[in-house]
C-alpha positions in Angstrom: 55.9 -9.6 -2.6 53.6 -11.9 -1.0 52.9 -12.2 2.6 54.7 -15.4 2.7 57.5 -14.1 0.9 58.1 -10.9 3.1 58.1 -13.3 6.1 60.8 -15.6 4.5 62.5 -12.6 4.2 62.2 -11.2 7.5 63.4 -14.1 8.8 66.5 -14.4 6.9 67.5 -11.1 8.3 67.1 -11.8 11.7 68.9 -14.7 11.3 71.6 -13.9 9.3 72.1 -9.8 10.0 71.2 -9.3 13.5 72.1 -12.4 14.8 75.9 -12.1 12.9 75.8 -8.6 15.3 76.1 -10.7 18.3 79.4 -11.5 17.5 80.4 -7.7 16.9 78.8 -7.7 20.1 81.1 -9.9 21.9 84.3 -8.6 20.4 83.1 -4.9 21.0 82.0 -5.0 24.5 84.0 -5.9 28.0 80.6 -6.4 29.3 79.1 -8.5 26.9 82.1 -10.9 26.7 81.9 -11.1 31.0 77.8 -12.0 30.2 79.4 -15.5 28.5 82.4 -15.7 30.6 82.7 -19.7 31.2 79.7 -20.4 29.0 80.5 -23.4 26.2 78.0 -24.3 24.0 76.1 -23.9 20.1 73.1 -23.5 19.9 71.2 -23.6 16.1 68.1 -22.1 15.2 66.3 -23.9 12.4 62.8 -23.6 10.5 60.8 -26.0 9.0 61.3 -24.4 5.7 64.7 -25.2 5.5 66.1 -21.9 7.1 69.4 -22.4 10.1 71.9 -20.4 11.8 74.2 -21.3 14.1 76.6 -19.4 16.9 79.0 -20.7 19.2 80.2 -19.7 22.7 83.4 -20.1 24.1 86.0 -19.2 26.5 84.1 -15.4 26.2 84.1 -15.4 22.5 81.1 -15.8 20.4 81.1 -17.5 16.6 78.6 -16.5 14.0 78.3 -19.7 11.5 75.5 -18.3 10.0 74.1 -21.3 7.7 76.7 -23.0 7.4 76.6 -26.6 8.2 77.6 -27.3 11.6 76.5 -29.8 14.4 74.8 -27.5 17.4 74.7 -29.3 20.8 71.4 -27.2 21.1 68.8 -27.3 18.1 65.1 -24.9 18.5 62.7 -25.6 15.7 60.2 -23.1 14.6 57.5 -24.4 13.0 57.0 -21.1 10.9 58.8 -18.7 10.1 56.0 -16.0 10.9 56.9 -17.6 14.6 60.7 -17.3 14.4 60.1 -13.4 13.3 57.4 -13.0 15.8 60.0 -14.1 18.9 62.6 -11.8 17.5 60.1 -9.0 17.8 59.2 -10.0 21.3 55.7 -10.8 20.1 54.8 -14.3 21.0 55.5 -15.9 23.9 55.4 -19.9 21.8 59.4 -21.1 22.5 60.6 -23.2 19.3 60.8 -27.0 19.8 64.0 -28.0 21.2 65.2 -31.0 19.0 68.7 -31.1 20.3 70.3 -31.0 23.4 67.3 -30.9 25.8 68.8 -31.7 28.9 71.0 -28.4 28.2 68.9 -25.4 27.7 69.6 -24.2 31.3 72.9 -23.8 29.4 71.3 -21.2 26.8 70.7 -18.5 29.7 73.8 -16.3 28.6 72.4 -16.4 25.2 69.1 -14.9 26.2 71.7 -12.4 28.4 73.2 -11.1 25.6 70.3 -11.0 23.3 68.5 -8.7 25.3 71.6 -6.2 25.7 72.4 -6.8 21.9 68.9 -4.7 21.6 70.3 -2.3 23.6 72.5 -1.1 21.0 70.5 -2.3 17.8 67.5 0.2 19.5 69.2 2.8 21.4 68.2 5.0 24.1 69.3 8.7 23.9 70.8 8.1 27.5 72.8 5.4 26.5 74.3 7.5 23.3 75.9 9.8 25.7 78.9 7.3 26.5 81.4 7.6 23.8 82.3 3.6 24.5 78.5 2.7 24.0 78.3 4.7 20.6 80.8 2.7 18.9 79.7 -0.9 19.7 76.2 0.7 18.3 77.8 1.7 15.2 80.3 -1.0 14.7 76.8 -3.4 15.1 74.2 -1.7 13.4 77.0 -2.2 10.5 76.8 -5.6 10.7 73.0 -5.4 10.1 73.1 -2.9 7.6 75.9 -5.1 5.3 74.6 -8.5 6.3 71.1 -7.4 5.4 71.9 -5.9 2.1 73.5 -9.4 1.6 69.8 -10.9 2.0 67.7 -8.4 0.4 70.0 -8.7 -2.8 69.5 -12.4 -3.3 65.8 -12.6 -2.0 63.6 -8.8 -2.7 63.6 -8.7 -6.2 63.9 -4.8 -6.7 67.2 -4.9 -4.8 68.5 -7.7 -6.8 67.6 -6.0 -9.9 69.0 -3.1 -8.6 72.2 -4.8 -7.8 72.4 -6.5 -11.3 72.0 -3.5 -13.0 73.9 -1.0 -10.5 77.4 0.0 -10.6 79.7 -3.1 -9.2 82.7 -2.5 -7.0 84.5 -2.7 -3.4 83.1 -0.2 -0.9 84.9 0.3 2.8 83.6 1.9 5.4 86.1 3.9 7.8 84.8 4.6 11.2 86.0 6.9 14.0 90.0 6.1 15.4 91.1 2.8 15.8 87.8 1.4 15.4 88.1 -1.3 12.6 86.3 -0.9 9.2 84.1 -2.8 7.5 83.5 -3.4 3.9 81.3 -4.6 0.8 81.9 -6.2 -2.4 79.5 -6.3 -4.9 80.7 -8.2 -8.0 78.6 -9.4 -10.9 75.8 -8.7 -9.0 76.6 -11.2 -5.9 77.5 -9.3 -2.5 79.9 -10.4 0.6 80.7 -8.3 3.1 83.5 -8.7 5.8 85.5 -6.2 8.6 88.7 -5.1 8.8 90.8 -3.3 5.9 90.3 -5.3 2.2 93.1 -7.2 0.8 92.5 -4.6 -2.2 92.0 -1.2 -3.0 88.2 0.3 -2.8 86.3 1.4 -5.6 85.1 3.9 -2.8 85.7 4.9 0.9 82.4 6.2 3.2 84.3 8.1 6.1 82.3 9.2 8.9 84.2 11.8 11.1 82.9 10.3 14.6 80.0 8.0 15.7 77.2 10.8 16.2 76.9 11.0 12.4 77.4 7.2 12.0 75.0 6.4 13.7 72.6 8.8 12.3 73.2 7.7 9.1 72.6 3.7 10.1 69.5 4.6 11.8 68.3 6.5 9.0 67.9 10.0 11.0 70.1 12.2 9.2 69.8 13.0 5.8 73.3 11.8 4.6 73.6 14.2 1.8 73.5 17.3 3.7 76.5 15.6 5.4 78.6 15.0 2.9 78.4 18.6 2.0 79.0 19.6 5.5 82.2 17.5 5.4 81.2 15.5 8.0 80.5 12.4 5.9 83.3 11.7 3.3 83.0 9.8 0.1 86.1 9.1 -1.8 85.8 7.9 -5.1 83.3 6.2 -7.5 80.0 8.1 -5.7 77.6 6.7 -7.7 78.5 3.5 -6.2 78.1 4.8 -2.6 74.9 6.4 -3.9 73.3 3.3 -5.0 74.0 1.1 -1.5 72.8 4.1 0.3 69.4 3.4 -1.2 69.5 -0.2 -0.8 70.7 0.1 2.5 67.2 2.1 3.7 65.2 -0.7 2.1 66.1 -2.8 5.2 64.2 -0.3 7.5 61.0 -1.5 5.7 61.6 -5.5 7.1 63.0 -5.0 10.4 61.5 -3.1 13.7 
């Protein structure tokens, strides 16, 4: 890939993985809702190559729209996408262009709240991992990147949309820890959606994780998942070689985002 194209890339994950974790965030997290508590406004990033996302804020619930079309009363341009990826990253102190809604960015303040506790969980601290509350928003986020993101790299890196194309297809859930929802992928002739809460129909496999110290080792890629499955402290329920293959794509998104 070209530098240009890992950039586009880049950017399309932080717009459309980690940002769609901000919602998780929001419906996870006592605190993070309180952080937006009487906050009403949307707010749309945009970049002059034709990239958008867009989240709304409400009544102490956030919306992920993603890109689909709908009017923001708050619009930031980036002129680049190298500057969009850049201000994710905490590198560059450049704003984008506000080209909506100028006379309300004091409004965006609980949006750059919540960003900066959403990296609280995205990048944990081992301090923070010893409250059992704190450990599932982590995990129940950092799924939200991992699925979203495969999502990306499947239409946009062209080994992973190979891979998908030529990979076994089917409906994969993810079962977390007690009454904390799942989540789940569907790959189908080689386009992927992913969504949370139990599918409409049965999986082609189940990924169990028996509690949210091996979930999130496996999401932050510091366990090696195998071993667990053989310790029984990872469970994979039917077709494997489908779990097997979105196991590999999944660590590809470690090699675009910090």
């Amino acid at each position: 890939m070209t530098e240009c194209e890992v950039q586009h890339l880049r950017c399309r994950l932080y717009f459309y993985a980690v940002l769609a974790s901000m919602e998780t965030l929001v419906d996870a997290c006592p605190k993070a809702r309180g952080m937006i508590e009487g906050a009403a406004f949307s707010i749309c990033f945009r970049t002059l190559s034709g990239l958008r996302t867009c989240l709304s804020f409400n009544e102490g619930l956030c919306q992920f729209f993603g890109p689909r079309k709908t009017r923001a009363e708050i619009e930031l341009l980036f002129l680049a996408e190298r500057q969009a990826v850049r201000m994710f990253e905490k590198k560059l102190a450049i704003a984008p262009t506000p080209i909506r809604g100028i006379t309300r960015l004091s409004s965006v303040k609980p949006f750059k709240q919540l960003a900066d506790y959403m990296e609280c969980f995205l990048k944990p601290k081992a301090g923070d991992l010893k409250d059992a509350a704190f450990r599932a928003t982590a995990v129940e986020m950092l799924l939200t990147v991992a699925l979203a993101g495969v999502c990306q790299l499947a239409e946009y890196e062209a080994f992973a949309r190979e891979s998908v194309a030529q990979g076994p297809q089917g409906l994969i859930v993810f079962h977390l820890p007690g009454e904390m929802r799942a989540f789940w992928l569907r790959l189908e002739s080689g386009n992927l959606e992913w969504g949370r809460g139990e599918p409409s129909t049965s999986p082609s496999v189940s990924i169990r994780f028996m509690d949210t110290n091996i979930a999130l080792g496996a999401l932050l890629n510091k366990i090696a998942s195998q071993a667990e499955v053989g310790l029984g402290n990872i469970q994979v329920d039917g077709l494997v070689p489908l779990a097997d293959h979105l196991s590999m794509l999944l660590e590809r998104i470690h090699l675009y985002l910090e």
